[in-house]
N, CA, C and O atoms as a GROMACS GRO file, in nm:
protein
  456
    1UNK      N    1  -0.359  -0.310  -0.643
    1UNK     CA    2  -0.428  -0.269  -0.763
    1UNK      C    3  -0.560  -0.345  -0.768
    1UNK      O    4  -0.549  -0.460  -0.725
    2UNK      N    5  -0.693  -0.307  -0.815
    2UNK     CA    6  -0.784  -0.298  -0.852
    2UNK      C    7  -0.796  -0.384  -0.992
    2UNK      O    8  -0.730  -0.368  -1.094
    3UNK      N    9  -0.906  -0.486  -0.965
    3UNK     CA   10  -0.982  -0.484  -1.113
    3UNK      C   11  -1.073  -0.398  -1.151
    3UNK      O   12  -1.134  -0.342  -1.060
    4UNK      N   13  -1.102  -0.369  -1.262
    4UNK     CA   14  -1.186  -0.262  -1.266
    4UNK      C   15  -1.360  -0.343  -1.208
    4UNK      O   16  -1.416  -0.452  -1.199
    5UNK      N   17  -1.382  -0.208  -1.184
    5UNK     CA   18  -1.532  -0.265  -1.047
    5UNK      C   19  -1.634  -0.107  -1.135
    5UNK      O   20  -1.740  -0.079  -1.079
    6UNK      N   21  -1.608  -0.050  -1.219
    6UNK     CA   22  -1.710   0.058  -1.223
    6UNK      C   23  -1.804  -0.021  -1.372
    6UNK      O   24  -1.769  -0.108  -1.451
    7UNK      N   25  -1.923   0.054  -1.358
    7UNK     CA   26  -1.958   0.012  -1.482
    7UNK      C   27  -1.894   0.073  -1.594
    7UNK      O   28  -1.900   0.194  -1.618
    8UNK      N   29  -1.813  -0.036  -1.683
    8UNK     CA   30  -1.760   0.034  -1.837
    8UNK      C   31  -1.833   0.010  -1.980
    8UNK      O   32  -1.787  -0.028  -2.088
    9UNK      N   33  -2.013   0.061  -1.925
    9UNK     CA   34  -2.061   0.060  -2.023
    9UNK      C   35  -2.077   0.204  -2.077
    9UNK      O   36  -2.093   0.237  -2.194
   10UNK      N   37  -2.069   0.278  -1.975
   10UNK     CA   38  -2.058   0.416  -1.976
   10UNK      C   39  -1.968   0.501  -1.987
   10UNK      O   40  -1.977   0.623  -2.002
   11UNK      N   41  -1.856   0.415  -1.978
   11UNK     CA   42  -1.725   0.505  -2.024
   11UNK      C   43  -1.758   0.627  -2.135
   11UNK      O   44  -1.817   0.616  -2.243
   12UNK      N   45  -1.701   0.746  -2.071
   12UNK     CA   46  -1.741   0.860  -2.198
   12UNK      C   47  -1.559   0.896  -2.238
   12UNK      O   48  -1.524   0.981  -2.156
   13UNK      N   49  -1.488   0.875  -2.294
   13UNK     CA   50  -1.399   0.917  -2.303
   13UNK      C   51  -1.434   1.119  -2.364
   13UNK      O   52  -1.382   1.201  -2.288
   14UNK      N   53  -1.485   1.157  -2.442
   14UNK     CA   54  -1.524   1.283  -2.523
   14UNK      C   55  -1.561   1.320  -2.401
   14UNK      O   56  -1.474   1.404  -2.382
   15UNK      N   57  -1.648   1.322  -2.271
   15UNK     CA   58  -1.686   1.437  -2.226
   15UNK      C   59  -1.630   1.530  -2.142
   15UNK      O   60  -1.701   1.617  -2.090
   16UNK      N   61  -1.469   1.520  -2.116
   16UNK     CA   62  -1.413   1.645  -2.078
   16UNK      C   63  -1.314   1.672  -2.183
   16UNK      O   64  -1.278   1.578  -2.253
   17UNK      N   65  -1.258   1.810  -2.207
   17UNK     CA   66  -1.174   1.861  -2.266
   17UNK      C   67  -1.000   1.721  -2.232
   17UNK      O   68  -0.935   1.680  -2.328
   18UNK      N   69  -0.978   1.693  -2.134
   18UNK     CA   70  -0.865   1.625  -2.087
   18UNK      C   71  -0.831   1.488  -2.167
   18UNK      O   72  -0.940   1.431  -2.176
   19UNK      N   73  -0.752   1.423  -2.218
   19UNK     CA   74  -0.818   1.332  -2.314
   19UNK      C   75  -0.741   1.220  -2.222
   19UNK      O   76  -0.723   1.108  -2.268
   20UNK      N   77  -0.680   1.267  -2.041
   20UNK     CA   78  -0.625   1.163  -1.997
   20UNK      C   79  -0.744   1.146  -1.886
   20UNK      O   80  -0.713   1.090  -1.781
   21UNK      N   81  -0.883   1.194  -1.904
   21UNK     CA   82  -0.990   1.178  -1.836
   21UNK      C   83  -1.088   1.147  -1.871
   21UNK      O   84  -1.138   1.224  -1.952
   22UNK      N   85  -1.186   0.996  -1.825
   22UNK     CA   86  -1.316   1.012  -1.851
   22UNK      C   87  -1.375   0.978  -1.788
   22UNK      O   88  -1.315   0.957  -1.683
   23UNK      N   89  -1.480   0.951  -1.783
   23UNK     CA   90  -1.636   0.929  -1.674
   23UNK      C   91  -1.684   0.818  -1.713
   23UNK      O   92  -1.704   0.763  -1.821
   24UNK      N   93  -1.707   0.783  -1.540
   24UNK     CA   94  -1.745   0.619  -1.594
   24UNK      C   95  -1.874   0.640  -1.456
   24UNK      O   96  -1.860   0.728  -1.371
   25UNK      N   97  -2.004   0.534  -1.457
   25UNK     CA   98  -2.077   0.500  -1.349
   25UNK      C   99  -1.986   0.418  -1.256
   25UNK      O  100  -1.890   0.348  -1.284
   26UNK      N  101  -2.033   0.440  -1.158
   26UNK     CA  102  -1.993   0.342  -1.046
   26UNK      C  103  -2.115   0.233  -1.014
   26UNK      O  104  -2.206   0.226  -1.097
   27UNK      N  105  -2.119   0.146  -0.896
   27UNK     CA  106  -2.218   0.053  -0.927
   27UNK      C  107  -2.339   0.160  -0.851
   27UNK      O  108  -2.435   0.187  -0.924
   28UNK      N  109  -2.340   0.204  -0.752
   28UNK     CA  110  -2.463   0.311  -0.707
   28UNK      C  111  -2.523   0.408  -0.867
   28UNK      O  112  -2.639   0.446  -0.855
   29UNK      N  113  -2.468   0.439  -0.976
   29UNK     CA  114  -2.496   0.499  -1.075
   29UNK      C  115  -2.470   0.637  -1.018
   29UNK      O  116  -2.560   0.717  -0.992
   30UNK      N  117  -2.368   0.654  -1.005
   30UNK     CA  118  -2.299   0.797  -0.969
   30UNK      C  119  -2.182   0.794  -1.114
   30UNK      O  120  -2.128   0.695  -1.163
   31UNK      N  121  -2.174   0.894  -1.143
   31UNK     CA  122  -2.052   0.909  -1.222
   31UNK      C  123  -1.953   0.959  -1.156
   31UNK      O  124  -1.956   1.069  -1.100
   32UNK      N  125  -1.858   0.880  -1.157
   32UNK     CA  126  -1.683   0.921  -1.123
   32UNK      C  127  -1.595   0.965  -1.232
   32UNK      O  128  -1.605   0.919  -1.345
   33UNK      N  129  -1.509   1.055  -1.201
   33UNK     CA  130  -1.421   1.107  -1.277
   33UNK      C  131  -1.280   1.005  -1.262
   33UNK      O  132  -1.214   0.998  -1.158
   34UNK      N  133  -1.249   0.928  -1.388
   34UNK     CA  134  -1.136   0.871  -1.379
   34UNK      C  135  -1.004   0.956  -1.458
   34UNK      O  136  -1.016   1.037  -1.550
   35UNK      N  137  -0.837   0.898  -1.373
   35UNK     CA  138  -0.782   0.976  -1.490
   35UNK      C  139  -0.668   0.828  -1.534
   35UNK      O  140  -0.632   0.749  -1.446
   36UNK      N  141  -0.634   0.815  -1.653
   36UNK     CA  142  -0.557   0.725  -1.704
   36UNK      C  143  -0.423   0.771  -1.666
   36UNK      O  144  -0.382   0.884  -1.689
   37UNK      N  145  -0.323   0.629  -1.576
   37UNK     CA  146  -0.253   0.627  -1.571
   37UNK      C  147  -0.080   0.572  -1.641
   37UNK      O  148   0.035   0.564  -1.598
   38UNK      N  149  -0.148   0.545  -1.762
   38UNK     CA  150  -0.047   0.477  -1.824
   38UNK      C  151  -0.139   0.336  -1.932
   38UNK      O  152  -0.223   0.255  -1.895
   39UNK      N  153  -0.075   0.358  -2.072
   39UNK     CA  154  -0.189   0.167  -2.126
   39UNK      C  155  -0.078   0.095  -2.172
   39UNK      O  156   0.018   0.154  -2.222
   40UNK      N  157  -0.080  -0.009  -2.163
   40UNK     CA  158   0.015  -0.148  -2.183
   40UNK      C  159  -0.023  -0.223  -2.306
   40UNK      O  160  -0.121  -0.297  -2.294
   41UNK      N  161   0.028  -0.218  -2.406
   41UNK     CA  162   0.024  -0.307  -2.509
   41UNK      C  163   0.100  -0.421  -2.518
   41UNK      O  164   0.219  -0.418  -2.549
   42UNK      N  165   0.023  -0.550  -2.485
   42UNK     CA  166   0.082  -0.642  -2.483
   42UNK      C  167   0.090  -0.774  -2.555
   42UNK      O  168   0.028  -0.863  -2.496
   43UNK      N  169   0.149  -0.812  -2.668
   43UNK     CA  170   0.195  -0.903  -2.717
   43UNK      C  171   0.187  -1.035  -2.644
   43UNK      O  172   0.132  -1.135  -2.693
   44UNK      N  173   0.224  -1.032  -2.568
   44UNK     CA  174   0.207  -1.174  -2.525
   44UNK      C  175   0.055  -1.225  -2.466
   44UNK      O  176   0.025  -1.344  -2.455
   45UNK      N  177  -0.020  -1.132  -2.437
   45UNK     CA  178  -0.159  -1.185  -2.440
   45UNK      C  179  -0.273  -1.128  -2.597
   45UNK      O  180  -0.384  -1.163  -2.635
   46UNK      N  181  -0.175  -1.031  -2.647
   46UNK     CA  182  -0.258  -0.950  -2.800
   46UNK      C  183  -0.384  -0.872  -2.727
   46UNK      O  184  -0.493  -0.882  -2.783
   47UNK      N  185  -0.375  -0.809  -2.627
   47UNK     CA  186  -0.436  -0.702  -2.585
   47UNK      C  187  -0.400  -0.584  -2.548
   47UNK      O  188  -0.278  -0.578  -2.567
   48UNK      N  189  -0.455  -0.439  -2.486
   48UNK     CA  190  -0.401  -0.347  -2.502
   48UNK      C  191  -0.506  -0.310  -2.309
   48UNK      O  192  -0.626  -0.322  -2.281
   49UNK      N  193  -0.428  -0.282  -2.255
   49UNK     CA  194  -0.479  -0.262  -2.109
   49UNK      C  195  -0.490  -0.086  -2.063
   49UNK      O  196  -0.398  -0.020  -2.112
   50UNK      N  197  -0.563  -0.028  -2.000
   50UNK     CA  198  -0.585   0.087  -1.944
   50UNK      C  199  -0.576   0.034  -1.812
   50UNK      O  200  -0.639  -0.060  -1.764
   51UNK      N  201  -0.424   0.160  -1.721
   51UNK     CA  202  -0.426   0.132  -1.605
   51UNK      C  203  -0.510   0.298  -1.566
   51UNK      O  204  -0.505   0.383  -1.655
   52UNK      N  205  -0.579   0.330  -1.442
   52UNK     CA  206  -0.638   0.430  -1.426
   52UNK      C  207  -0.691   0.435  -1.291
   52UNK      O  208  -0.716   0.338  -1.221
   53UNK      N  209  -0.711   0.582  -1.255
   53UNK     CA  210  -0.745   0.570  -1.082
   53UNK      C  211  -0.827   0.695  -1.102
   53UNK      O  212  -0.828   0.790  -1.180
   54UNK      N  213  -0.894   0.652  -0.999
   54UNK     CA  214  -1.044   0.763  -0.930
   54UNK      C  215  -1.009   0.847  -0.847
   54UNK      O  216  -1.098   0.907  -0.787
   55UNK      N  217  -0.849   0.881  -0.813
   55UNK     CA  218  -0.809   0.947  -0.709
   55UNK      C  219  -0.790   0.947  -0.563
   55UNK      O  220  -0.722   1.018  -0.490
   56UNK      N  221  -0.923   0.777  -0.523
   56UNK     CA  222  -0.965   0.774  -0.387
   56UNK      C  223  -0.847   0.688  -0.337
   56UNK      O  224  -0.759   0.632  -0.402
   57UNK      N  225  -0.867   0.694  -0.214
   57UNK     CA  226  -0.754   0.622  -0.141
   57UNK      C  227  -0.806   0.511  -0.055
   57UNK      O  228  -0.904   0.522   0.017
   58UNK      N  229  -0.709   0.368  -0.071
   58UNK     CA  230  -0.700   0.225   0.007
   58UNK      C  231  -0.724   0.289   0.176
   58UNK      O  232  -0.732   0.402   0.224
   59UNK      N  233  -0.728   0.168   0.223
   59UNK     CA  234  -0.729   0.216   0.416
   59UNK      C  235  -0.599   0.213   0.423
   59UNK      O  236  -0.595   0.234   0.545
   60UNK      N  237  -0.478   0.202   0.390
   60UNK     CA  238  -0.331   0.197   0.368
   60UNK      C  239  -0.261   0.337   0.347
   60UNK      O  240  -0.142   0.360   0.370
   61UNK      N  241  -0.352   0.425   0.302
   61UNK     CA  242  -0.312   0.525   0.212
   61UNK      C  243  -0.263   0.533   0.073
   61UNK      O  244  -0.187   0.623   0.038
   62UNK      N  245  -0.302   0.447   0.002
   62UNK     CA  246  -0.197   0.426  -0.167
   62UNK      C  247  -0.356   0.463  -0.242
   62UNK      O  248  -0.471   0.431  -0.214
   63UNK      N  249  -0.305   0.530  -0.326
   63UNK     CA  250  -0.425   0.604  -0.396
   63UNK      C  251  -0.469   0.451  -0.538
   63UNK      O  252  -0.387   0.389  -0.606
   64UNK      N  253  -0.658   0.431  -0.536
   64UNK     CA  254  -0.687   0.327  -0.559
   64UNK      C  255  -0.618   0.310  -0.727
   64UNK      O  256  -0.624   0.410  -0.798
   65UNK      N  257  -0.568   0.209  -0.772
   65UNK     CA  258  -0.556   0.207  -0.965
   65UNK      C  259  -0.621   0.057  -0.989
   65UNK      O  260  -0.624  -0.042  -0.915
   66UNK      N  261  -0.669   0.081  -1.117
   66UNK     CA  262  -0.722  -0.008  -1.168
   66UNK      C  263  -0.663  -0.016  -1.312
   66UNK      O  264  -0.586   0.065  -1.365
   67UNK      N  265  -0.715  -0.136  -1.366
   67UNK     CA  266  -0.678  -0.175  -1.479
   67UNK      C  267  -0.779  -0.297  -1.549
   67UNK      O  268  -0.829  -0.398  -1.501
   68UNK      N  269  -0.782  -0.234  -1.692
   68UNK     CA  270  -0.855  -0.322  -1.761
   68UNK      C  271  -0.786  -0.336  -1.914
   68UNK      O  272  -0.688  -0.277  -1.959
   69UNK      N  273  -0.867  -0.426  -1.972
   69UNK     CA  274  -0.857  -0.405  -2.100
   69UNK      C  275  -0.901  -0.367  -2.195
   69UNK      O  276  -1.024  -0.374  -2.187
   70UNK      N  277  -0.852  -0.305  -2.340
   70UNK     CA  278  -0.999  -0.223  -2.416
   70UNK      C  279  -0.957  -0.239  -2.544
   70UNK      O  280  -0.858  -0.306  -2.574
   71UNK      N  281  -1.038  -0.172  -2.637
   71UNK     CA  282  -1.010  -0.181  -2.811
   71UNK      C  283  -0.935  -0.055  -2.830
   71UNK      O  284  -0.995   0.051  -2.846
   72UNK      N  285  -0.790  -0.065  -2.830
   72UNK     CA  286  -0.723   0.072  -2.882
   72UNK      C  287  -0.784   0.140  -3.006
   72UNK      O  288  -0.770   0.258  -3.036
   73UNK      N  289  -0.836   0.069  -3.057
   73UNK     CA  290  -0.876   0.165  -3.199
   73UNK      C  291  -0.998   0.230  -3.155
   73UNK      O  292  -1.037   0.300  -3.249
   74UNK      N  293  -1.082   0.241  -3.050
   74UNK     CA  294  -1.185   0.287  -3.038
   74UNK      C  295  -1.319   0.282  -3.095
   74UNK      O  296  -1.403   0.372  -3.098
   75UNK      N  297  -1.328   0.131  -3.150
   75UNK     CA  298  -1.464   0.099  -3.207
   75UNK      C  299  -1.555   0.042  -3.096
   75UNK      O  300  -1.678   0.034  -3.094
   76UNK      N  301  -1.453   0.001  -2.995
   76UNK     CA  302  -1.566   0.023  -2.858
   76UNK      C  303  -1.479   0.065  -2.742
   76UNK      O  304  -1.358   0.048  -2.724
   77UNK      N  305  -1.582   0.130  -2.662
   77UNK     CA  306  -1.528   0.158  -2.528
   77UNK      C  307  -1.551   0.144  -2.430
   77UNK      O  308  -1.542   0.242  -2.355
   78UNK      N  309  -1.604  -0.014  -2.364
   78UNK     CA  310  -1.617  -0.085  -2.331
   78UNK      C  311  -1.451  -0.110  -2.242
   78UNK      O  312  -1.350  -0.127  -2.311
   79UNK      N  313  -1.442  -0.109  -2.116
   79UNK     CA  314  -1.355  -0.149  -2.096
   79UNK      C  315  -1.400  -0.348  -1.988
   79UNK      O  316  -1.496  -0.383  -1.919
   80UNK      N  317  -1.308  -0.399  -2.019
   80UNK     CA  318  -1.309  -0.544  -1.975
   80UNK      C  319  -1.207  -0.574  -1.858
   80UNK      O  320  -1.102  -0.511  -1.845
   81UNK      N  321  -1.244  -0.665  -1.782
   81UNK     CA  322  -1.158  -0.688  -1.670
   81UNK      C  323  -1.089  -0.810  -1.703
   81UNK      O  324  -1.121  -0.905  -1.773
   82UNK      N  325  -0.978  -0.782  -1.629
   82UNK     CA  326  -0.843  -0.886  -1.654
   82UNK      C  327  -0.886  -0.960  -1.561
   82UNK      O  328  -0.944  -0.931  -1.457
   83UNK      N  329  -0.846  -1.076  -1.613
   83UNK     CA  330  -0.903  -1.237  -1.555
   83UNK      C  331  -0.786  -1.320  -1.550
   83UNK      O  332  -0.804  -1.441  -1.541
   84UNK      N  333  -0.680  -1.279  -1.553
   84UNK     CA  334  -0.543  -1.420  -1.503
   84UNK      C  335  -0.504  -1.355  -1.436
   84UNK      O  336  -0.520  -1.234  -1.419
   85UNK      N  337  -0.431  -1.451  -1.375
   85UNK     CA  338  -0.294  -1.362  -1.289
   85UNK      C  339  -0.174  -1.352  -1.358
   85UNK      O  340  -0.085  -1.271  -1.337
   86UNK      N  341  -0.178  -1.437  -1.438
   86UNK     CA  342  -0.058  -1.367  -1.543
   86UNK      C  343  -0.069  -1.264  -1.587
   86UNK      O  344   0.025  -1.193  -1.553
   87UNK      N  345  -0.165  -1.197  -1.672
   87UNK     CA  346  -0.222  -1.080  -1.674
   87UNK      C  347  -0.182  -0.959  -1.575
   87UNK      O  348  -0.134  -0.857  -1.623
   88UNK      N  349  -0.205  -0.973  -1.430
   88UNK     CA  350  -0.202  -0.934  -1.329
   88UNK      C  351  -0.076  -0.907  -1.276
   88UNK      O  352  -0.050  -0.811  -1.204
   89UNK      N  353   0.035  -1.032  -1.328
   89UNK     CA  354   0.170  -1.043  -1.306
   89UNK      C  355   0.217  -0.913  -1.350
   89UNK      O  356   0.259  -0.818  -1.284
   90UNK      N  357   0.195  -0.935  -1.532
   90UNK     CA  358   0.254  -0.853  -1.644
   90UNK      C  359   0.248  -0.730  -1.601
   90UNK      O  360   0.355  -0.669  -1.605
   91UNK      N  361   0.109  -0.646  -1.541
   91UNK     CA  362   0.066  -0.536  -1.500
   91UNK      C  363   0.130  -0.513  -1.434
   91UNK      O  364   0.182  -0.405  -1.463
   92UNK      N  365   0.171  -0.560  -1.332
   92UNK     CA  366   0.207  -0.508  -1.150
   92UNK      C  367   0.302  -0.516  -1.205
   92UNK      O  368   0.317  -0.394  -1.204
   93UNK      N  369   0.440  -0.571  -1.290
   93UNK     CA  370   0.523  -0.552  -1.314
   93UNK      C  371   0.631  -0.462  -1.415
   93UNK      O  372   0.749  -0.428  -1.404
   94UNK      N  373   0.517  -0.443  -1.524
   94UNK     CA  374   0.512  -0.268  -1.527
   94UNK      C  375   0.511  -0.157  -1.484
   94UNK      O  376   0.584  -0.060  -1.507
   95UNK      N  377   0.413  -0.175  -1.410
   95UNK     CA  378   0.374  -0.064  -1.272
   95UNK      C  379   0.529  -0.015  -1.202
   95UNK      O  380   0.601   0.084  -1.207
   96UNK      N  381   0.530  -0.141  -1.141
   96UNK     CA  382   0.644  -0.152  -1.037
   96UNK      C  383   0.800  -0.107  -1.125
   96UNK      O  384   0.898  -0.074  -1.058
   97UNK      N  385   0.809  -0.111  -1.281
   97UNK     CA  386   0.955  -0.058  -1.351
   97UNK      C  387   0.887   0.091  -1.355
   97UNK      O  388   0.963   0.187  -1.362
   98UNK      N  389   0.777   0.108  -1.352
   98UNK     CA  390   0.746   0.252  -1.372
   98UNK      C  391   0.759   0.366  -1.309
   98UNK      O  392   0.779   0.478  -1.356
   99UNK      N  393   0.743   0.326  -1.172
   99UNK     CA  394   0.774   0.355  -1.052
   99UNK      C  395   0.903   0.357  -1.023
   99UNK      O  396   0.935   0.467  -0.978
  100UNK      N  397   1.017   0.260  -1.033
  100UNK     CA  398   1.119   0.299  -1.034
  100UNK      C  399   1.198   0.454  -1.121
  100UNK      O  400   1.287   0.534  -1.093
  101UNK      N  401   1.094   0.431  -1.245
  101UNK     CA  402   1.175   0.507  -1.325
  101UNK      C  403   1.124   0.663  -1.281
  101UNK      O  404   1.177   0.769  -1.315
  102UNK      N  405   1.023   0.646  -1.206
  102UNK     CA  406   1.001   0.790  -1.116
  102UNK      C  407   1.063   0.835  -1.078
  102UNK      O  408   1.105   0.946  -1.109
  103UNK      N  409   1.109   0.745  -0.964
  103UNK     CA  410   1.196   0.769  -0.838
  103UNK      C  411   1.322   0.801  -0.876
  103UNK      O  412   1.390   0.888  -0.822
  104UNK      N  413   1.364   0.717  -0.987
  104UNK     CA  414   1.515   0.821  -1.032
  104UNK      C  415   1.494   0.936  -1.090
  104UNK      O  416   1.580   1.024  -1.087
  105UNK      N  417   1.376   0.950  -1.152
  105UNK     CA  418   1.402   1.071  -1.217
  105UNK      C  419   1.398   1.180  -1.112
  105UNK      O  420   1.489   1.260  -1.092
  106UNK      N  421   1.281   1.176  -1.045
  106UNK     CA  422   1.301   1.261  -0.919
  106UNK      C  423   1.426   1.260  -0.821
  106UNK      O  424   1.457   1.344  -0.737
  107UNK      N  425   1.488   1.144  -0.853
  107UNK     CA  426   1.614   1.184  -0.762
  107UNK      C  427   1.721   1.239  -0.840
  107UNK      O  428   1.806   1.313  -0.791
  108UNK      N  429   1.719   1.216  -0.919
  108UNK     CA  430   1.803   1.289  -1.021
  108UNK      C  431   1.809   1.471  -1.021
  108UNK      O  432   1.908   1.542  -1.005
  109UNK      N  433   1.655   1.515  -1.047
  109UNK     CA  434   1.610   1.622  -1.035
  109UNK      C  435   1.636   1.698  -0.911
  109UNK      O  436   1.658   1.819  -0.917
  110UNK      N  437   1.636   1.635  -0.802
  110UNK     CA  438   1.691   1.651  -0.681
  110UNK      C  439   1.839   1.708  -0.646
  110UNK      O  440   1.877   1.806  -0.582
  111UNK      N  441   1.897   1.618  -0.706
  111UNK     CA  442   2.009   1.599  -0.749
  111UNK      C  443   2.089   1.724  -0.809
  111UNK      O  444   2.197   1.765  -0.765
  112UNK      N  445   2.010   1.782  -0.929
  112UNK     CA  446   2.060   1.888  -1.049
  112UNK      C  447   2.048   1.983  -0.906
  112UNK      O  448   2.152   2.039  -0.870
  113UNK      N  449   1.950   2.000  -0.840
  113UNK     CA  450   1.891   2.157  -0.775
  113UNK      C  451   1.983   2.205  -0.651
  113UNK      O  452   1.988   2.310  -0.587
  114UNK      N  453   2.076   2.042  -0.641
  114UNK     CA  454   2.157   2.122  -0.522
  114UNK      C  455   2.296   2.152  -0.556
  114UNK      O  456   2.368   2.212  -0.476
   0.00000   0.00000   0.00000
């Protein structure tokens, strides 16, 4: 996973119809289309995190995600980069129950069809 690396001064959340998509600059000043993958409200640091990916892919093949932090209420949209590794812990370890809970469901689903 990614810290976030695009510029999030430009975050447009409003400019597509999708409200799990928005546009952000990159550092060349290209706009990329991001889509949100999931946000973490967390208590134990009193912030609220956006995990999200550009679609592109690592030299590994794992499609890139990032994650930051932002003002859920939307008085700015500004997103900020996570700076601990505890932080980093909390994240990846979300991620990683989230992912599990994929994989059963899809196996489950699997499961019903035969």
């Amino acid at each position: 996973m990614n810290n976030q690396n695009l510029d999030n001064s430009n975050a447009n959340k409003g400019k597509t119809e999708n409200k799990n998509i928005f546009i952000m600059k990159n550092e060349k000043g290209e706009e990329v289309e991001c889509e949100v993958m999931m946000t973490i409200d967390s208590e134990e640091f009193k912030l609220s995190y956006l995990i999200y990916t550009d679609h592109t892919m690592t030299d590994d093949g794992n499609i890139n995600t990032y994650a930051s932090h932002y003002d859920p209420t939307g008085k700015s949209l500004d997103l900020n980069p996570v700076t601990t590794d505890a932080e980093w812990n909390m994240i990846e370890s979300v991620l990683a129950s989230a992912q599990k809970q994929i994989i059963k469901e899809s196996q489950r689903a699997q499961e019903e069809e035969n």
